[in-house]
Backbone of each chain as ProteinMPNN parsed JSONL, in Angstrom:
{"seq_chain_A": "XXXXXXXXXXXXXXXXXXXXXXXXXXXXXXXXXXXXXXXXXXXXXXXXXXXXXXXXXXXXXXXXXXXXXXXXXXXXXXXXXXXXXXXXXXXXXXXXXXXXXXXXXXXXXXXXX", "coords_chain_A": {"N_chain_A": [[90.404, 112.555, 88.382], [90.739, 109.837, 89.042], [92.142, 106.842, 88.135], [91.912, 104.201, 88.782], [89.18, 102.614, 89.92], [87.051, 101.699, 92.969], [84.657, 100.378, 93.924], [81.973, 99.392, 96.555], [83.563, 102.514, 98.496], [83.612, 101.24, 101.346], [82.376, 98.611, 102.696], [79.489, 96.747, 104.239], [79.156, 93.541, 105.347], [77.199, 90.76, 105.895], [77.799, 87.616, 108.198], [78.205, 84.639, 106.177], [76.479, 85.782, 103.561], [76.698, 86.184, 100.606], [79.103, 88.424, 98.624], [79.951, 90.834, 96.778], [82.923, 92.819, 95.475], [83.47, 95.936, 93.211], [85.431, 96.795, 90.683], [87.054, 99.268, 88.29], [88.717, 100.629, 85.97], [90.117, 103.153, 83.632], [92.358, 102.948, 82.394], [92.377, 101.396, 80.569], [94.26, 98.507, 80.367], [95.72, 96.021, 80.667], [96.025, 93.663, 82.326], [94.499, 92.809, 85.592], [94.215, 92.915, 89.416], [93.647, 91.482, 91.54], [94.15, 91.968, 95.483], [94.477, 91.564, 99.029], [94.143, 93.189, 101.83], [95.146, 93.32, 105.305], [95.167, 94.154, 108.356], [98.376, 95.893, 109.288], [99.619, 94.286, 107.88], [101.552, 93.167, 104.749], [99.976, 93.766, 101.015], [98.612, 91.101, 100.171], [98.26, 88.873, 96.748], [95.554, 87.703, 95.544], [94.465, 86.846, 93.099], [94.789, 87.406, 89.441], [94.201, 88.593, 86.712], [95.031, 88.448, 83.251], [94.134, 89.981, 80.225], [91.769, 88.015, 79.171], [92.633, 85.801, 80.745], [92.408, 83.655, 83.499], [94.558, 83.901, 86.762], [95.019, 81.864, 89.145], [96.035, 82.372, 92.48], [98.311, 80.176, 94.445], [97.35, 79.947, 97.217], [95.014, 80.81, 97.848], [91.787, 80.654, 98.952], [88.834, 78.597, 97.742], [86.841, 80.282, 98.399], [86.761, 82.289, 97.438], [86.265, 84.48, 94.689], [86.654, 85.624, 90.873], [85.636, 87.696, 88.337], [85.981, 89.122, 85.051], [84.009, 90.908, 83.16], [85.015, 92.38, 80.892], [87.127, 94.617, 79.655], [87.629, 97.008, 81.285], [86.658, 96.279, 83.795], [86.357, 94.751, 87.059], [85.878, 91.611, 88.981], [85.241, 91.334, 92.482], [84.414, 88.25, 94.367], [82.933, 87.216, 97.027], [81.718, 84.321, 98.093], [80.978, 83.319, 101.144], [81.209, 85.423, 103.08], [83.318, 84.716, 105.957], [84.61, 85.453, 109.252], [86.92, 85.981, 109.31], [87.341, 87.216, 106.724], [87.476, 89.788, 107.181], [89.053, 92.93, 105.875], [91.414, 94.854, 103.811], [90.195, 95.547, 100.213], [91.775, 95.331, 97.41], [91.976, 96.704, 94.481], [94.356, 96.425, 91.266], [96.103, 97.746, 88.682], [97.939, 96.661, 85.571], [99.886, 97.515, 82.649], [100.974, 95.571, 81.448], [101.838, 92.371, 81.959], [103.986, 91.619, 84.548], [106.945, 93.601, 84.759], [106.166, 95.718, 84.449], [104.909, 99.197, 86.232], [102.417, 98.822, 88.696], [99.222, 100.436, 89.048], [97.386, 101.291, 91.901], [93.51, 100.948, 93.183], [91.562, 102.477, 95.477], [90.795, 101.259, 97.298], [88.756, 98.812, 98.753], [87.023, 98.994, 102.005], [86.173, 95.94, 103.582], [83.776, 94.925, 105.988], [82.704, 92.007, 108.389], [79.938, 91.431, 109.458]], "CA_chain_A": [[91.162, 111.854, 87.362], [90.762, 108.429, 89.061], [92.484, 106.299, 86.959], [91.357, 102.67, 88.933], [87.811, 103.192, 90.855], [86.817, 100.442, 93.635], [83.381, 100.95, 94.72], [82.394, 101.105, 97.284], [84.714, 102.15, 99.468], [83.258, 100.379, 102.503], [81.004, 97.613, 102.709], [79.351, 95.537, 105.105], [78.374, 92.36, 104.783], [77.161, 89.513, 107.327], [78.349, 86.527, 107.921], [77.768, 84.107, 105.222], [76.215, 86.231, 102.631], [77.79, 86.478, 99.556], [79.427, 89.89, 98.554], [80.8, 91.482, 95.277], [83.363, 93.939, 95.322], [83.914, 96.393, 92.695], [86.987, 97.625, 89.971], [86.887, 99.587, 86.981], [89.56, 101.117, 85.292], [90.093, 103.926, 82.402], [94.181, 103.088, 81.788], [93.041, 100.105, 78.921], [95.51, 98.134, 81.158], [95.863, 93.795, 80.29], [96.512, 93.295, 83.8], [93.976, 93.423, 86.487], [94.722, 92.203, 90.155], [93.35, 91.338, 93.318], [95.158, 92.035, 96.79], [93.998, 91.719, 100.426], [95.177, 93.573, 103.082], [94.904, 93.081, 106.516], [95.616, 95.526, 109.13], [99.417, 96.054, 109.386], [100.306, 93.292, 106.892], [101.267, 93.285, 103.534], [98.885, 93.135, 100.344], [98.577, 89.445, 99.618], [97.707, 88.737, 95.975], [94.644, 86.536, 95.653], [94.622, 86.779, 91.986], [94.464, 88.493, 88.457], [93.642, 88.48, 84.909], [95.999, 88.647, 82.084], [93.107, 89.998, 79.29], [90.736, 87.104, 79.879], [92.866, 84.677, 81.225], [92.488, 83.916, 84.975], [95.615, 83.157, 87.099], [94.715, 82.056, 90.583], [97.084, 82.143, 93.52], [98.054, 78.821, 95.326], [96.938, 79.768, 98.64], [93.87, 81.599, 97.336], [90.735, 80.024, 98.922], [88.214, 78.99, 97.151], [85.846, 80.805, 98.64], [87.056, 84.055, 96.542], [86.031, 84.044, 93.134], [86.892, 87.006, 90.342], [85.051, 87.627, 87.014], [86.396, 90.155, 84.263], [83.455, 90.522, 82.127], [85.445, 93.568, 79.715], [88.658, 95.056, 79.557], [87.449, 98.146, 81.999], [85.901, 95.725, 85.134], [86.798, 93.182, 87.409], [84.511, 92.124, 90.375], [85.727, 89.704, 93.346], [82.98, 87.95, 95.038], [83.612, 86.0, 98.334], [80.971, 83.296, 98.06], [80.716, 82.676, 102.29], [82.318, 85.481, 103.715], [83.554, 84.303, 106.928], [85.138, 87.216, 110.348], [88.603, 86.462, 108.885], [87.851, 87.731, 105.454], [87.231, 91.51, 107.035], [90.397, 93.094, 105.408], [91.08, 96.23, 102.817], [90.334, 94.501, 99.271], [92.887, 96.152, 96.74], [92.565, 96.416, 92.681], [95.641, 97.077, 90.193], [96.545, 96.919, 86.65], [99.508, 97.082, 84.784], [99.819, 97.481, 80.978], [101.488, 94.408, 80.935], [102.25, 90.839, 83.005], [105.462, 91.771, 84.893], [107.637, 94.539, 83.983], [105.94, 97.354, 84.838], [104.587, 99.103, 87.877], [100.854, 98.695, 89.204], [98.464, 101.358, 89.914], [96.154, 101.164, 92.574], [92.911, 101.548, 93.909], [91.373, 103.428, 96.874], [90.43, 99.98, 97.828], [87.434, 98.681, 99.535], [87.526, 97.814, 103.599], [85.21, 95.06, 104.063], [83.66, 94.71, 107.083], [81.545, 91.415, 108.019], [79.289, 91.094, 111.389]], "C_chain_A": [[91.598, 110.475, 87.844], [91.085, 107.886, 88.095], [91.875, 104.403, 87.694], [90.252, 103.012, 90.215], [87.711, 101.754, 91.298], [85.676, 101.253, 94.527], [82.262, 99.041, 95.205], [83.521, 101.057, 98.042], [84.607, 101.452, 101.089], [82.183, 99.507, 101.778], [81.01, 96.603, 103.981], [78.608, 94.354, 105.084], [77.955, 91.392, 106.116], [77.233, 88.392, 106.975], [77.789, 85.553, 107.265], [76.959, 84.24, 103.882], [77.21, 86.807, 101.618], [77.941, 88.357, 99.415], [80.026, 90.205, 97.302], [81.598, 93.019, 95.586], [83.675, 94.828, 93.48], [85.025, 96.956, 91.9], [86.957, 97.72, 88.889], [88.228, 100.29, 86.835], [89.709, 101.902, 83.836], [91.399, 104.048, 81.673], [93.731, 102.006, 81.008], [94.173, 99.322, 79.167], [95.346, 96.709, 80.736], [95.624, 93.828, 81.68], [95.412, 94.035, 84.564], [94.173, 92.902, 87.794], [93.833, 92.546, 91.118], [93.883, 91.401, 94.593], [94.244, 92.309, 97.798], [95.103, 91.869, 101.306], [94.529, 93.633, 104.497], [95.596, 93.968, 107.443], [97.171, 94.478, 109.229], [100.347, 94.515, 108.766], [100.358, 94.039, 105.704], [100.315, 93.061, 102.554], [99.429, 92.005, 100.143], [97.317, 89.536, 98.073], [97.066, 87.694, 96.165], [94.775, 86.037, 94.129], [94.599, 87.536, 90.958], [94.401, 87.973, 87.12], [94.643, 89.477, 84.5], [95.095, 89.156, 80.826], [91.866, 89.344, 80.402], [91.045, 86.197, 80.76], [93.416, 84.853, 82.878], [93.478, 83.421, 85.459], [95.374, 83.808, 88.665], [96.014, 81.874, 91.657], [96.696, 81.131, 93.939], [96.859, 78.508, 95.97], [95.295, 80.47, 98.81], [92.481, 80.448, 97.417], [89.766, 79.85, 97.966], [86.801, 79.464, 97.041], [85.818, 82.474, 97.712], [87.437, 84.077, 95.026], [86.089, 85.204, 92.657], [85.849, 86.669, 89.077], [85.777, 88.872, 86.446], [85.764, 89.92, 82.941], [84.279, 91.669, 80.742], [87.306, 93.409, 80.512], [88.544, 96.289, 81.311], [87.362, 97.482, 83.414], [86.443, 94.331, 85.15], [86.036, 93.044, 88.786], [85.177, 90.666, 90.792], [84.68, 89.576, 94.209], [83.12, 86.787, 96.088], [82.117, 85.357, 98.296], [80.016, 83.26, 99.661], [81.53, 83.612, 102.931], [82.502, 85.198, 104.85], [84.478, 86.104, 107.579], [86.082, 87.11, 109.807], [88.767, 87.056, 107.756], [87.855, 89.452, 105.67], [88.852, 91.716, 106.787], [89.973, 94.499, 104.203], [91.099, 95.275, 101.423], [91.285, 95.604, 98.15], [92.463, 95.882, 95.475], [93.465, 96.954, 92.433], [95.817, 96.842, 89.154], [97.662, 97.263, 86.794], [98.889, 96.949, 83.613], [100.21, 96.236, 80.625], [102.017, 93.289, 82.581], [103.734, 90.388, 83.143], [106.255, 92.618, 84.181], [107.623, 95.86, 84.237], [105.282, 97.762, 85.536], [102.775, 98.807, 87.903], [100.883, 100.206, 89.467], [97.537, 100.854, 90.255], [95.057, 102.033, 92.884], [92.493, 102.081, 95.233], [91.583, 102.064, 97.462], [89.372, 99.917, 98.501], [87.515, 97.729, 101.043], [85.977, 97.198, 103.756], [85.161, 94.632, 105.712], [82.368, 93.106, 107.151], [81.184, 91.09, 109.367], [78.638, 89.901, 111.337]], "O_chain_A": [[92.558, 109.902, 87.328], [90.534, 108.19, 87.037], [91.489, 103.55, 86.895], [90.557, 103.583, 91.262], [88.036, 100.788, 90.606], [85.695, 102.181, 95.335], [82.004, 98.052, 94.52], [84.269, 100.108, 98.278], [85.588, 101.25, 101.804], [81.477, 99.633, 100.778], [81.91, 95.963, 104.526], [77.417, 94.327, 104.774], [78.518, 91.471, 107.207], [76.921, 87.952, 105.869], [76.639, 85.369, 107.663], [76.72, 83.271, 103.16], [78.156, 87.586, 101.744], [77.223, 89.24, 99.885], [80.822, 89.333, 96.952], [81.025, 94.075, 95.854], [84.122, 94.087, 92.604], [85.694, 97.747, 92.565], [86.857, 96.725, 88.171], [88.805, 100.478, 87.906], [89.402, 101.23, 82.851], [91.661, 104.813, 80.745], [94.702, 101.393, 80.565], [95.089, 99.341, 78.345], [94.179, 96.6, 80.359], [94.48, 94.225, 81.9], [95.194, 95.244, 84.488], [94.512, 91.763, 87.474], [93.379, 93.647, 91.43], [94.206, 90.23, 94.791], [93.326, 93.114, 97.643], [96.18, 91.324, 101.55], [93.371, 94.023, 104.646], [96.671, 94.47, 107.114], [97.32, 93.256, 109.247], [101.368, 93.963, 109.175], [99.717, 95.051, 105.422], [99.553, 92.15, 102.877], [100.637, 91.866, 99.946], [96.161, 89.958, 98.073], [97.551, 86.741, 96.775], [95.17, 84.889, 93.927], [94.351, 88.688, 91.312], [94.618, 86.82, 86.746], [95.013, 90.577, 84.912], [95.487, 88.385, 79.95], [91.346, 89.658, 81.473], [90.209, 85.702, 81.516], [94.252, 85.599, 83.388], [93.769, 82.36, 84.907], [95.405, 84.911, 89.21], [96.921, 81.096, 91.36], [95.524, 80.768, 94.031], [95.94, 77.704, 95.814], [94.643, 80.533, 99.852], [92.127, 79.677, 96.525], [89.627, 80.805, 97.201], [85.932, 79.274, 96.19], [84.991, 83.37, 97.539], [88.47, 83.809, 94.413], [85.754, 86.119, 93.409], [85.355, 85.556, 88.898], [86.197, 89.686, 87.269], [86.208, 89.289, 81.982], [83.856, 91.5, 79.598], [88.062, 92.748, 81.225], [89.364, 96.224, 82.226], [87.979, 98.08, 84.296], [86.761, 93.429, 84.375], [85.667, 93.964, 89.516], [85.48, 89.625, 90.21], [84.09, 90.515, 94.743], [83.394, 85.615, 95.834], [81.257, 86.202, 98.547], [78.787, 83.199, 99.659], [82.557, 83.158, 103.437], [81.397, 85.463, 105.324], [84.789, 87.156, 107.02], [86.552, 88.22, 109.558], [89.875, 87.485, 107.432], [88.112, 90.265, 104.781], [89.732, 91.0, 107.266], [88.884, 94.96, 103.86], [91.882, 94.326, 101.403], [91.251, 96.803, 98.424], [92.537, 94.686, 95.195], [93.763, 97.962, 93.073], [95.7, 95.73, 88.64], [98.287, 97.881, 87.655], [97.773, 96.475, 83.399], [99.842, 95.765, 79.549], [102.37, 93.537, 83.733], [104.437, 89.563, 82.56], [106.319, 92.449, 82.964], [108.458, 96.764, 84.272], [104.567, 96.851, 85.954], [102.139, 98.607, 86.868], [101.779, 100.963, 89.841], [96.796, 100.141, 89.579], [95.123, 103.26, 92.943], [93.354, 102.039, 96.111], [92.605, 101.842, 98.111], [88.921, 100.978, 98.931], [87.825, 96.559, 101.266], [84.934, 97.812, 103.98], [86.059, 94.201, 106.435], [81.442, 92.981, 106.35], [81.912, 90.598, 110.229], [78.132, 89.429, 112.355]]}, "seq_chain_B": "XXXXXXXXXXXXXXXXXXXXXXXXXXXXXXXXXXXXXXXXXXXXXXXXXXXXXXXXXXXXXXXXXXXXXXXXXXXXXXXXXXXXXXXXXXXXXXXXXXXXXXXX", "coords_chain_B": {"N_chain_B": [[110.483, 82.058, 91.319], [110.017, 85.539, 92.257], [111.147, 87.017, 94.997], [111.003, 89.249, 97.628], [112.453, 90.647, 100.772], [112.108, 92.889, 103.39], [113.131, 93.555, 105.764], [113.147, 95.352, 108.477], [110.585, 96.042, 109.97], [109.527, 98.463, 111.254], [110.323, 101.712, 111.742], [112.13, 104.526, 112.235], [112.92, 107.332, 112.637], [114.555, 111.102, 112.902], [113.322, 114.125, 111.858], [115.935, 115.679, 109.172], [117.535, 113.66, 109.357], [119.555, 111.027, 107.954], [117.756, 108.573, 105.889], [117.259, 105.247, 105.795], [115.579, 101.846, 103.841], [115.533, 98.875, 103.986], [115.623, 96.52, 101.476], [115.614, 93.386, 100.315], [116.781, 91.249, 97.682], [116.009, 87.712, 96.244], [116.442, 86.03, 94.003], [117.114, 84.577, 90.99], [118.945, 85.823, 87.818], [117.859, 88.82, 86.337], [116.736, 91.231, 88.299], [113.893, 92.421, 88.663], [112.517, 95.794, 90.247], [110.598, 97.658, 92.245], [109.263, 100.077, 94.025], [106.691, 101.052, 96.806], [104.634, 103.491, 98.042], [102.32, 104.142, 100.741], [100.816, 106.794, 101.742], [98.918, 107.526, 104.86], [95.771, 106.745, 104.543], [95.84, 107.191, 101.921], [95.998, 106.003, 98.209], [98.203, 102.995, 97.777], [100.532, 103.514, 96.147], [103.06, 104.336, 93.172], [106.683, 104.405, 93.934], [109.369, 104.609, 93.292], [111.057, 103.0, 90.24], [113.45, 100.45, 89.498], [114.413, 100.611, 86.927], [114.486, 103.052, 86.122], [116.407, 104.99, 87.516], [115.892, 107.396, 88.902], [114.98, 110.279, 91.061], [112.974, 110.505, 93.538], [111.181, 112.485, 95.273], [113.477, 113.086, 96.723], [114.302, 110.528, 97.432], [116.08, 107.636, 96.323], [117.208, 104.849, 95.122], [119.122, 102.433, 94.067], [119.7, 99.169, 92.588], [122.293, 96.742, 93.999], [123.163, 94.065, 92.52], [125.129, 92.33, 93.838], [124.677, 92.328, 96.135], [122.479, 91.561, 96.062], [120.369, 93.652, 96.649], [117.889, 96.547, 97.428], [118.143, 98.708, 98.418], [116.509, 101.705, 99.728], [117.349, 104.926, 99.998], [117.234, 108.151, 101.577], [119.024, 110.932, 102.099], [117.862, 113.007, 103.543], [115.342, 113.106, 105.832], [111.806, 113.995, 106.261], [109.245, 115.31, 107.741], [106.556, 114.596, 106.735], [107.606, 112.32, 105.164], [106.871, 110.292, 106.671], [105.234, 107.115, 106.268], [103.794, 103.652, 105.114], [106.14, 101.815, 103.048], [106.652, 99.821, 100.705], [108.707, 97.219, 99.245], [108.767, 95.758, 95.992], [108.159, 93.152, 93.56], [107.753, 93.2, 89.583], [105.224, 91.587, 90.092], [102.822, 90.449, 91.99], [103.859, 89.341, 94.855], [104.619, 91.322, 97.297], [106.963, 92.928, 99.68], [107.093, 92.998, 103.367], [106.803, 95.184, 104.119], [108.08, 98.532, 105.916], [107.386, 100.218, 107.885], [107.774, 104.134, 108.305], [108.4, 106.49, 110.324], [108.824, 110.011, 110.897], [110.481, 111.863, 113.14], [109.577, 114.979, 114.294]], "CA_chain_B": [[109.647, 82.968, 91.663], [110.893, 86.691, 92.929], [110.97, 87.016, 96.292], [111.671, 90.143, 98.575], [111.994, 90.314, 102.139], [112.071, 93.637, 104.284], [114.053, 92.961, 107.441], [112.826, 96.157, 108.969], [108.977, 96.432, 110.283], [109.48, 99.443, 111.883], [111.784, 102.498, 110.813], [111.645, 105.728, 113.189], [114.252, 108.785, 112.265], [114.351, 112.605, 113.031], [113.367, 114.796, 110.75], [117.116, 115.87, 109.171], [118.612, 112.284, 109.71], [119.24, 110.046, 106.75], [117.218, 107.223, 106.132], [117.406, 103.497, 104.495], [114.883, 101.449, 103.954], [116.098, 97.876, 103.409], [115.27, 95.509, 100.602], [116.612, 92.267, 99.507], [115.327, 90.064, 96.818], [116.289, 85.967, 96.508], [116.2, 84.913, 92.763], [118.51, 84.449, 89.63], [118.414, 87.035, 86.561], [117.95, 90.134, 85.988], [115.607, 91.649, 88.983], [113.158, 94.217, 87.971], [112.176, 96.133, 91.718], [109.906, 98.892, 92.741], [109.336, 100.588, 95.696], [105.9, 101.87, 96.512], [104.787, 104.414, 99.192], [101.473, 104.008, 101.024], [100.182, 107.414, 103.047], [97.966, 107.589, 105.754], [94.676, 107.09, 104.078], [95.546, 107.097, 100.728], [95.947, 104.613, 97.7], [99.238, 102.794, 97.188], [101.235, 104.592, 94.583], [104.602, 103.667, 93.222], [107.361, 105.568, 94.394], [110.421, 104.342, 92.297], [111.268, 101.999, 90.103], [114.688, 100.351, 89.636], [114.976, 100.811, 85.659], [114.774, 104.394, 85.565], [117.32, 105.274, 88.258], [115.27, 108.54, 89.331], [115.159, 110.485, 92.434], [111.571, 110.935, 93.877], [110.75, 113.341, 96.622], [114.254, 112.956, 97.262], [114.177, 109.522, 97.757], [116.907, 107.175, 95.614], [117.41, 103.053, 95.147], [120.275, 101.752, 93.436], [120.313, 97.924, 92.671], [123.349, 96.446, 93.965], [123.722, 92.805, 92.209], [126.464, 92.142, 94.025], [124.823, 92.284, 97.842], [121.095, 91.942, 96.285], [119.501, 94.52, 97.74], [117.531, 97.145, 96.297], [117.391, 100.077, 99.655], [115.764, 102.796, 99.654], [117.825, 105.822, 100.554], [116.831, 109.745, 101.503], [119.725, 111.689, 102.966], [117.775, 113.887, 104.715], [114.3, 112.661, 106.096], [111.213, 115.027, 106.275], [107.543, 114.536, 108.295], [105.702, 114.331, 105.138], [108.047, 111.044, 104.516], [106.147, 109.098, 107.28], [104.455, 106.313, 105.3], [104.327, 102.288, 104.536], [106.914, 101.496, 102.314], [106.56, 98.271, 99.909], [109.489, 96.594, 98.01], [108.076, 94.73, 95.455], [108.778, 92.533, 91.897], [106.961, 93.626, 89.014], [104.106, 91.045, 89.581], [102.493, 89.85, 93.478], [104.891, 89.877, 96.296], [105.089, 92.913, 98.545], [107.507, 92.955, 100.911], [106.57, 92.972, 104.603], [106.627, 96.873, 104.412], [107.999, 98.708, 106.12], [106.28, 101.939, 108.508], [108.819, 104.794, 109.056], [107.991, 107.302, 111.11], [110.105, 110.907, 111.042], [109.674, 112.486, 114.046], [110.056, 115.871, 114.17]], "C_chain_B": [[110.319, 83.906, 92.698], [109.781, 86.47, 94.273], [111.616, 88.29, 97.258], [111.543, 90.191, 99.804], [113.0, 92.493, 102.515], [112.218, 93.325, 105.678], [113.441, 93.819, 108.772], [111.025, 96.778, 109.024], [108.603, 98.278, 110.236], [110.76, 99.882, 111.705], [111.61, 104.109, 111.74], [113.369, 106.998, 113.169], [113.984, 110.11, 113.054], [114.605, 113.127, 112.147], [115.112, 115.615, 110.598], [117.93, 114.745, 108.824], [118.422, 111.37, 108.515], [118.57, 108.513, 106.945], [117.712, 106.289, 105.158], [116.689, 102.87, 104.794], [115.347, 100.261, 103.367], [115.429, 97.157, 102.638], [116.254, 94.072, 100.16], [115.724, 91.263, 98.925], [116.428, 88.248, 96.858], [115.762, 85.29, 95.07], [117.129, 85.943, 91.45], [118.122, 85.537, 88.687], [118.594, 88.278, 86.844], [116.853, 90.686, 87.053], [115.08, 92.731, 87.928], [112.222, 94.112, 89.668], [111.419, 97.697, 91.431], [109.445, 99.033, 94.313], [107.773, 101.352, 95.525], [106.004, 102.199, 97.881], [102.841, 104.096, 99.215], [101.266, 105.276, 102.145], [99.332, 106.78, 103.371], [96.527, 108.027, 105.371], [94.6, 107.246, 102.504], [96.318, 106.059, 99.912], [97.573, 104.068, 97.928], [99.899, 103.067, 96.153], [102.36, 103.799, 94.632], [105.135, 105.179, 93.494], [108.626, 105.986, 93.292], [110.267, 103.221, 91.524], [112.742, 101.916, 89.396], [115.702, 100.656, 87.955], [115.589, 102.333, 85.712], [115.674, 105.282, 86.843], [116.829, 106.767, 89.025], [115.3, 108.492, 90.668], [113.325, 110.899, 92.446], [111.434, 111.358, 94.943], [111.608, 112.956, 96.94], [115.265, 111.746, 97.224], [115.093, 108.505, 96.149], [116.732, 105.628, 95.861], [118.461, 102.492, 93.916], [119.943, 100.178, 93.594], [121.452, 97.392, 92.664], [123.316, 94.628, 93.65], [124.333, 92.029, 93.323], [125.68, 91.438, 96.092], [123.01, 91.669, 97.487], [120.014, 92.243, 96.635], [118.765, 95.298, 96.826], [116.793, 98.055, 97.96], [117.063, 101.269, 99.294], [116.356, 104.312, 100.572], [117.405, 107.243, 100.198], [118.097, 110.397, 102.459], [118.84, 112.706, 104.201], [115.872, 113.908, 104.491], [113.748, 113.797, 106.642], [110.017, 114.563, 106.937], [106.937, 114.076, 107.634], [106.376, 112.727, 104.942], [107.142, 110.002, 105.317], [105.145, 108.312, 106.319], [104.77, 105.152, 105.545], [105.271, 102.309, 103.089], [107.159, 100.187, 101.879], [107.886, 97.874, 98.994], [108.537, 95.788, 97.146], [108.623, 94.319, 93.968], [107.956, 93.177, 91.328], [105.002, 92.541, 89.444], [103.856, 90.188, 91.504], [102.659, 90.201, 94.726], [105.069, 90.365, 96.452], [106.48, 92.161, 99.288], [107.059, 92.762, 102.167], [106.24, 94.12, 104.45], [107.416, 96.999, 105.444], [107.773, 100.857, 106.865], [107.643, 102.917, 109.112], [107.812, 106.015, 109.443], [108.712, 108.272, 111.34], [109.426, 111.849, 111.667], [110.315, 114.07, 113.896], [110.875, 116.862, 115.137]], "O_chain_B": [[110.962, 83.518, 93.674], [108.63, 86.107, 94.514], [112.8, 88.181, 97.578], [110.457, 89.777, 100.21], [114.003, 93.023, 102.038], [111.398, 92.894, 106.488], [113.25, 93.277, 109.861], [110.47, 97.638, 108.34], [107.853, 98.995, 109.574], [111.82, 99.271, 111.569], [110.509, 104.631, 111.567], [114.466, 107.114, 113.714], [113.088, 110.064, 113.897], [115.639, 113.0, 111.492], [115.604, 116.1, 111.617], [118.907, 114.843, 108.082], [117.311, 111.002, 108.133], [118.778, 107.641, 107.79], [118.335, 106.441, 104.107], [116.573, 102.813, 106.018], [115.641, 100.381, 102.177], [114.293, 97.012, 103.089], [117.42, 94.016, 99.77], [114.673, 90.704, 99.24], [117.408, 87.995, 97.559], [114.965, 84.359, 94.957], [117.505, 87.083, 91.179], [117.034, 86.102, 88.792], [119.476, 88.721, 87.579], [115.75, 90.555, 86.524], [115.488, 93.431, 87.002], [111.616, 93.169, 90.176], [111.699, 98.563, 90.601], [109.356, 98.313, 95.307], [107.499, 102.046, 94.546], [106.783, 101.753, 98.723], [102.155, 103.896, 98.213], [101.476, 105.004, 103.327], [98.836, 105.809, 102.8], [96.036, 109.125, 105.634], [93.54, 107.398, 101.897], [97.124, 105.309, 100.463], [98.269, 104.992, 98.349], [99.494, 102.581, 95.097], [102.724, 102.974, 95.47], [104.671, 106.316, 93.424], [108.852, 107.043, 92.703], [109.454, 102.377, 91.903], [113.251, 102.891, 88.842], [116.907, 100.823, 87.765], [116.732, 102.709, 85.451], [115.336, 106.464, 86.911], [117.659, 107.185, 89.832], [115.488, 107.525, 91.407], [112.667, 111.436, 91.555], [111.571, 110.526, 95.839], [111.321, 112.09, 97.766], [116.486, 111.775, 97.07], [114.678, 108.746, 95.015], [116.087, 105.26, 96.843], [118.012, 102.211, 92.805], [119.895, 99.806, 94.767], [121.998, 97.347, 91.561], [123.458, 93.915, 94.643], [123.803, 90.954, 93.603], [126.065, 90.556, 96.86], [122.3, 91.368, 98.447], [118.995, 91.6, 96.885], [118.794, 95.03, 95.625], [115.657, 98.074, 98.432], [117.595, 101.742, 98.29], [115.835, 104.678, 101.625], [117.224, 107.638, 99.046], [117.955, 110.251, 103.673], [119.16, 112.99, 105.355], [115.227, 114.404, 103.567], [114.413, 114.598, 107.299], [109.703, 113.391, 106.732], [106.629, 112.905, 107.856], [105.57, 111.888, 104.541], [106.71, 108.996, 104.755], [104.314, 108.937, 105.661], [105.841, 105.005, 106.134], [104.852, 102.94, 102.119], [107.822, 99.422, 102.579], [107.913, 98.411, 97.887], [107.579, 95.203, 97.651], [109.383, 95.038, 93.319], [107.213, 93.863, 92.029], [103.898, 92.915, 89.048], [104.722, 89.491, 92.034], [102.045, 90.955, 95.481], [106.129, 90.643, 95.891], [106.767, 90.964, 99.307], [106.174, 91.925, 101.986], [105.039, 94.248, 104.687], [107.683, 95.983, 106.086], [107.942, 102.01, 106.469], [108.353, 102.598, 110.066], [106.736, 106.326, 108.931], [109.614, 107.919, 112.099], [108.423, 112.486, 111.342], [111.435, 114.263, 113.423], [111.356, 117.903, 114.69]]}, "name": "protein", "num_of_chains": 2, "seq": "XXXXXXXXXXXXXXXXXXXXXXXXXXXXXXXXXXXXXXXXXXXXXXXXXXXXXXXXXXXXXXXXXXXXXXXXXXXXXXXXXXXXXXXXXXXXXXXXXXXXXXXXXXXXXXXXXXXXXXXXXXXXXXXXXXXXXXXXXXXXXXXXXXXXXXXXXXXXXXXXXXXXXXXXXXXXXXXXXXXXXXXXXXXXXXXXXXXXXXXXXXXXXXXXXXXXXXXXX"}
């Protein structure tokens, strides 16, 4: 009864080949989000979608690009990943933009050699 | 823009011994706070959140205005509680977390 799927749950990529992560969802949620986590840090939002509309973080390279072709999917795609982007990649929705809690996914740990 | 800070990295009890898990946020209005819980290996869940004043696996948070905090109290800490622990606003910003550990 997954309610937010992030596939896969590993991946490895090498350095400088682009990568697409995975995130679907069956909660019909507005809100979809991006978060990277890094061993024994907090998630850091990269970004998320309101519906269609994209809202990027500051500090949010722009080597890390999202798409949300539906309501159900959202796919983040590091362009160049570089050794610092290995990290756990996080999706979440909410029903709504601020207010109410996130659920997450498993998440996906990217690895890149 | 909400802002919480977790003072406390690291949180280490005996099973029995009450815990607190500190929070404090840094902006005007009306907060809206949640607390999530991260086991060992599995997703980030929420734990509480500050509207609905509920107890979860024990586990309580009162917003105090006044000191603006928003801790995370269990009188009486269990193994099972070991976990990351996130303050967070409705929308971005985690906290630092932090990892308690209830030894037994």
């Amino acid at each position: 009864d997954a309610m937010v799927i992030q596939n896969p749950r590993y991946q490895v990529t090498q350095f400088g080949k682009p990568v697409t992560l995975s995130c679907s969802q069956t909660l019909n949620h507005n809100v979809m989000y991006w978060y990277q986590q890094k061993s024994s840090q907090a998630p850091k939002l990269l970004f998320h979608y309101y519906d269609k509309d994209f809202n990027n973080e500051a500090d949010t390279p722009d080597n890390f690009q999202s798409r949300r072709p539906n309501t159900s999917f959202c796919f983040l795609d590091i362009r160049s990943p570089g050794l610092g982007d290995a990290a756990m990649y996080l999706c979440a929705t909410s029903r709504v933009q601020g207010g109410t809690e996130a659920f997450f996914g498993q998440g996906t740990r990217l690895t890149v050699v | 823009a909400q802002r919480v800070t977790q003072p406390e990295k690291l949180l280490s009890v005996f099973k029995g011994a009450p815990v607190e898990l500190k929070c404090n946020y840094s902006y005007s209005g009306s907060p809206e706070l949640f607390w999530y819980v991260q086991y060992s290996r599995q997703r980030l869940q929420l734990l509480l959140r500050h509207i609905s004043r509920e107890s979860i696996k024990g586990f309580t948070a009162d917003l105090n205005k006044g000191e603006t905090s928003f801790h995370l109290k269990k009188p009486f800490a269990q193994e099972e509680d070991s976990a990351m622990y996130y303050c967070a606003p409705p929308l971005g910003t985690f906290g630092e977390g932090t990892q308690l550990t209830v030894n037994p």
